[in-house]
N, C-alpha and C positions, 0 to 999 in steps of 0.2 A: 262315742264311736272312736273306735282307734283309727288314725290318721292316717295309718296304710291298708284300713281293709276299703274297696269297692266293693259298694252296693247296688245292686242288680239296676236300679233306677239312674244310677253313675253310668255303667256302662251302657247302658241304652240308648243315654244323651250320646256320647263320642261316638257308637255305632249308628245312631240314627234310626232308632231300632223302637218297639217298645217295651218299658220291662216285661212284660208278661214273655216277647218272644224270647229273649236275653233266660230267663229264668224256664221255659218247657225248653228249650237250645239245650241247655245246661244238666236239666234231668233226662233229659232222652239220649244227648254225648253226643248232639249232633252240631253244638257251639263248643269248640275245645276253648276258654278261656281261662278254665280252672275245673272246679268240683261242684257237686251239689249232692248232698246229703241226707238224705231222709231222716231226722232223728224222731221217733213215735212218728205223729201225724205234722208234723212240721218240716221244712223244706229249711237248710242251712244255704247259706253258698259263700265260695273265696274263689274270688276273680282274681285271678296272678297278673298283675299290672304288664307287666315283658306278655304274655300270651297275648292280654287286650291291644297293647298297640301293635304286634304283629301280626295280629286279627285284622287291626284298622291300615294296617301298612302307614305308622305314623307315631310319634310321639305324642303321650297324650298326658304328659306331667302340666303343663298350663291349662290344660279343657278342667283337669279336677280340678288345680288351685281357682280357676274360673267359678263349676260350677258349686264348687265347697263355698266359695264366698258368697255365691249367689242364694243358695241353701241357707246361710246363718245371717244373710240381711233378710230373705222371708222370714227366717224361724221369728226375731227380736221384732219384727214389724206386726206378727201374728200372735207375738206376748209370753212369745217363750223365752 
């Protein structure tokens, strides 16, 4: 994963949200935090980090270094 794209389960954590709402938000345009894109039958999305934290009225550069590190000690604890 590229280290500046947020994924729908990233922003959910710093909104308090769950992804599933973060992602129908996003296809419906009634979360402006970026785009979502239908490509065939699959859903894309790019959350613009500046929209997410003036979403949250907050900076939110230590929630992802947070919850990115918290991410890759489950990932290596569950063997990947």
């Amino acid at each position: 994963m590229k280290e500046d794209k947020i994924l729908p389960t990233e922003a959910a954590a710093i909104m308090g949200a769950s992804p599933q709402f973060v992602r129908i938000g996003m296809q419906t345009g009634k979360l402006d935090i970026g785009s979502a894109v239908k490509m065939s039958s699959i859903w894309t999305y790019n959350i613009q980090k500046d929209r997410l934290a003036a979403h949250v009225g907050r900076n939110i550069d230590k929630e992802l270094e947070d919850l990115r590190k918290g991410r890759g000690l489950l990932h290596r604890c569950n063997g990947g």
